[in-house]
Every structure is written in C-alpha cells, then in structure tokens.
C-alpha positions in Angstrom: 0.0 0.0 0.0 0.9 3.1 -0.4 2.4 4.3 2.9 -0.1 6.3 5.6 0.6 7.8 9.4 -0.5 5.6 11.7 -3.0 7.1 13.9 -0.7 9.6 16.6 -0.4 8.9 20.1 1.5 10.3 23.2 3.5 7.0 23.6 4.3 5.1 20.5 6.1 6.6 17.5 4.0 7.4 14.0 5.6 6.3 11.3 4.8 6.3 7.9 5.1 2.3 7.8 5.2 -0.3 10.2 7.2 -2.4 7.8 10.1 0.4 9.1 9.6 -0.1 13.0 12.0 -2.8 13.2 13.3 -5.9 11.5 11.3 -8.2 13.0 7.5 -7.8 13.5 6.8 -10.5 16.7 3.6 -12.4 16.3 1.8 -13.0 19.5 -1.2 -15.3 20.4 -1.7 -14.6 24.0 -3.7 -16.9 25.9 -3.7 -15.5 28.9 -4.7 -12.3 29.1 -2.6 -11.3 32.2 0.3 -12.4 30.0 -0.4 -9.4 27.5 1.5 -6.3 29.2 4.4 -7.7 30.8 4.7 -9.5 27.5 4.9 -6.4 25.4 7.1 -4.1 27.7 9.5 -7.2 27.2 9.5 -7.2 23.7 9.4 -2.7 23.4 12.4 -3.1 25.8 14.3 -5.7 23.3 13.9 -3.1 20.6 11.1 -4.5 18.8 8.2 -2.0 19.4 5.4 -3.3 16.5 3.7 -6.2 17.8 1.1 -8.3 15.6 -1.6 -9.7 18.3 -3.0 -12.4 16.2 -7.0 -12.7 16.1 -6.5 -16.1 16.9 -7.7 -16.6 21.2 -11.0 -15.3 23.1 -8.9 -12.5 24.8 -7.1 -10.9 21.7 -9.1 -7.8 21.8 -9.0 -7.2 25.4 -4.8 -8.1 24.9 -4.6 -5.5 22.2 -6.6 -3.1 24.0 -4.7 -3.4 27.0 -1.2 -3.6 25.2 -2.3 0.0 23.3 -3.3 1.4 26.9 -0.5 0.3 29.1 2.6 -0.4 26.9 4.3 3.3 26.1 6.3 2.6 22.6 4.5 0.0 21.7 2.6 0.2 18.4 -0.1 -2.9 18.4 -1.6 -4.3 15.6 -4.2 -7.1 15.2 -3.2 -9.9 12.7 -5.2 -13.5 10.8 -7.8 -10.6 10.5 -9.8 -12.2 8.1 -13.6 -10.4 8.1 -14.2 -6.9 7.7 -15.8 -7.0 11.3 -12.5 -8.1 12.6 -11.3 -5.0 10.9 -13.8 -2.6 12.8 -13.3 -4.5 16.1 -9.5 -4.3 16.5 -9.2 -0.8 15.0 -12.1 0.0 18.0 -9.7 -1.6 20.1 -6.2 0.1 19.7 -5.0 -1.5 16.9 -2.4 0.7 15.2 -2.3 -1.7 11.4 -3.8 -4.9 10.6 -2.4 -7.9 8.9 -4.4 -10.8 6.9 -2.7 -14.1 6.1 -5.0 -13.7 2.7 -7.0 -11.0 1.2 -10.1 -10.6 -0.9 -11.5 -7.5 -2.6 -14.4 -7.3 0.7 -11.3 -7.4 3.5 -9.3 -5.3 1.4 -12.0 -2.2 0.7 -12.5 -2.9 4.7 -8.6 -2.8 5.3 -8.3 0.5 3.1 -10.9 2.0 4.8 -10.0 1.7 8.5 -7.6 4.6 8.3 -4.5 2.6 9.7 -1.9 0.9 7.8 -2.0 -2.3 6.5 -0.5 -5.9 5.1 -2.5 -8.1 3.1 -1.3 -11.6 2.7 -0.3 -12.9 -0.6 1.5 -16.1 -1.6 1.8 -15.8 -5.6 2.6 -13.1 -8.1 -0.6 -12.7 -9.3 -2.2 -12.0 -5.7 0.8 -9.3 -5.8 0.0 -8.0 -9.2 -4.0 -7.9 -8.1 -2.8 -5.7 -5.0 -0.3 -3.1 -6.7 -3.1 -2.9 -9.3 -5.4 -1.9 -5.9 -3.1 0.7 -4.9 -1.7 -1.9 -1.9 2.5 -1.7 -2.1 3.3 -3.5 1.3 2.5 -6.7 1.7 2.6 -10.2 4.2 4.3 -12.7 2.2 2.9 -16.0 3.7 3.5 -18.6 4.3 7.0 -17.7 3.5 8.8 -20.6 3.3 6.1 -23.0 2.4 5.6 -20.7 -0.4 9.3 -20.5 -1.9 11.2 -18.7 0.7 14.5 -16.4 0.2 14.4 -17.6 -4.1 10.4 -16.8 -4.4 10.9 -13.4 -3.3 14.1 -12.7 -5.0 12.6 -13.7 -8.1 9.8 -11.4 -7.5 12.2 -8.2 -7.2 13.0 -7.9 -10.9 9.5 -7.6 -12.6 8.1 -6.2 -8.9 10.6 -3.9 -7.3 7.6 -1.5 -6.3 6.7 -4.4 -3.8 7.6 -4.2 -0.2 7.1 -7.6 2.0 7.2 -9.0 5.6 7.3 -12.4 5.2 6.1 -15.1 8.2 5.7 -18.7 8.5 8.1 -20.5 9.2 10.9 -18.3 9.9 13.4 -18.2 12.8 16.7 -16.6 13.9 18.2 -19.0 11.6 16.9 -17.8 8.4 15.9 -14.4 8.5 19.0 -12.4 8.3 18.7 -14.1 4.4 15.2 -12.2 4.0 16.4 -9.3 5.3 19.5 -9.1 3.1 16.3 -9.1 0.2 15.7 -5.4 -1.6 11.9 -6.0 -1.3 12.3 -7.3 2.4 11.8 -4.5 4.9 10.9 -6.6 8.1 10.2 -10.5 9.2 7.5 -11.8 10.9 7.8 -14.6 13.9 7.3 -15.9 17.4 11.2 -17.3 18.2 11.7 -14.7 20.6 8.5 -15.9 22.2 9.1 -19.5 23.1 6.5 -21.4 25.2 8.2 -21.9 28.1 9.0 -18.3 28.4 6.1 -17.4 28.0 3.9 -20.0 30.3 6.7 -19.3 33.3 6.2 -15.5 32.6 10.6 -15.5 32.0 10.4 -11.7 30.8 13.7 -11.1 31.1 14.7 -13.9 28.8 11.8 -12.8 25.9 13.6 -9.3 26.3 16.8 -10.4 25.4 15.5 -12.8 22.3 13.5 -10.0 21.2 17.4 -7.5 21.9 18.8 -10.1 19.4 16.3 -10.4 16.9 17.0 -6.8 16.8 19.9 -6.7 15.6 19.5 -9.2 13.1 19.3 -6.8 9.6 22.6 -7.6 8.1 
C-alpha cells in the first residue's frame, strides 16, 4: 500500500510504515490475558516495538486493547484478521495496522478504509499483481517458506521492485538475516523470541533479550 501515518499517540512513535519499525515484527497469540502487558514491555524493551496480536484466542481484543493502553512505545496491531468486522473490532480496540494471512476485494476495501496501515497476505505473483493494481504496495508474504522462501521473493524483485514484504511462516533466527539481506524485504515476521516456556513461566527477562537479538538481526 501506499504508505499512511498511523494514527498519533503520546507513547508510540508514528511512522509512515510499520514495515520500518523494526526488523522483526513478533507475532503474538496470547492466551492469557494477564500475560499481555508484561509480554509487550518485554518485547518494546528488546527493541522491537510493533507487535502483531493475532486474532487467533477469546482474549485478543482485550490483549490488544490493553497492550495500546498500558505499553508506552508499543505500536499494536491485530493480525489472521480475516472479516471486515474483525477490521472494525481491533481498530475500535487500539489496533495501530492490521495484517491478513490472505486477502479478498471485501477485506481489502474494509482494510483500506479503517484509516490505519495495512499488510495483506499474498503467496503468488498474481495475488501481488492484483494488490499493486489496488493501490496496496506493502504486503505479508505467507507462508514464506512454504511458499518458496529467500528464491520466491528474490525472483519477485526484478519484474516487482515496487513491492515491499514481511514475510512469516516458518521463519526463525536462523533464516531471517537471508530475507532481510532481500531489496523488497523490509521486516520479518515470527514468534522465536516468544518461546512457550518463556512465555507460560512468565521469563520476561529472557523474551527481552531474544526479542534484543532479533533486533539486531538486519545484516
């Protein structure tokens, strides 16, 4: 898409795309929604400030809600949105940009119209072609590696270079400096910095200093 402000606010930075917050975009499902605050300061103090909530548990609303009140720096989003009430609800809830793991022309007018930026999935070049024909520049590539990885996307670059992507699925500390080091790769989505046992023993500390590392991972 082309790029838009996200909405201003006294405690999280507007810029004029969340693909340029940080490399790595950390996808959260929080099941708990106690977990939701400490969870975020964690990640903001690790230098990853845009966090993607995912749509995918009871309390993601409240967690986005709660992450957009009480987290200064953090810029929340609401991602698998897949229904343009999803759109309406997280936007009512704090959500600063919204990402789809798909799109269709409904989600997308939906997307356009919430007035905060925006990924829509796509996982072949037409679904890319359909979108810069829409207007829609930045995009969720997914599921990345499933769908051809590091040599997909570098093929796309040639005939596409007006393309941006963040791709997720499948990707971990491993792999990800090799999408970054891509022209049309601006950021990475994933959940390594967020492992289960970190999470379920509430080990801050330790998801801080993944999410420090993961950081630092643009080559």
């Amino acid at each position: 898409m082309s790029p838009s402000p996200l909405p201003s606010s006294s405690s999280s930075p507007s810029p004029l795309s969340v693909l340029e917050l940080a490399p790595v975009v950390p996808v959260v499902v929080v099941e708990d929604l106690a977990d939701a605050v400490p969870l975020a300061r964690a990640l903001v103090a690790g230098g990853l400030p845009a966090i993607e909530v995912t749509l995918r548990t009871p309390v993601a609303l409240d967690a986005i809600r709660a992450i957009a009140e009480g987290v200064p720096g953090a810029v929340v989003g609401a991602g698998t949105v897949i229904s343009p009430a999803q759109v309406t609800d997280s936007v009512a809830a704090g959500a600063r940009f919204l990402v789809s793991p798909g799109w269709t022309d409904t989600l997308l007018d939906a997307m356009k119209e919430s007035g905060v930026p925006f990924l829509p999935g796509v996982s072949t070049t037409s679904e890319v072609v359909a979108l810069l024909e829409r207007g829609v520049r930045e995009m969720k590539f997914f599921p990345a590696q499933a769908a051809g990885g590091t040599a997909y996307l570098k093929s796309l670059a040639g005939p596409l270079p007006q393309a941006r992507f963040c791709p997720t699925g499948g990707i971990g500390p491993a792999v990800a400096p090799e999408y970054l080091a891509l022209p049309n790769v601006l950021c990475v989505g994933g959940s390594w910095m967020l492992p289960p046992d970190a999470t379920a023993s509430g080990d801050w500390p330790r998801v801080e200093n993944l999410a420090r590392e993961a950081a630092g991972l643009r080559p």
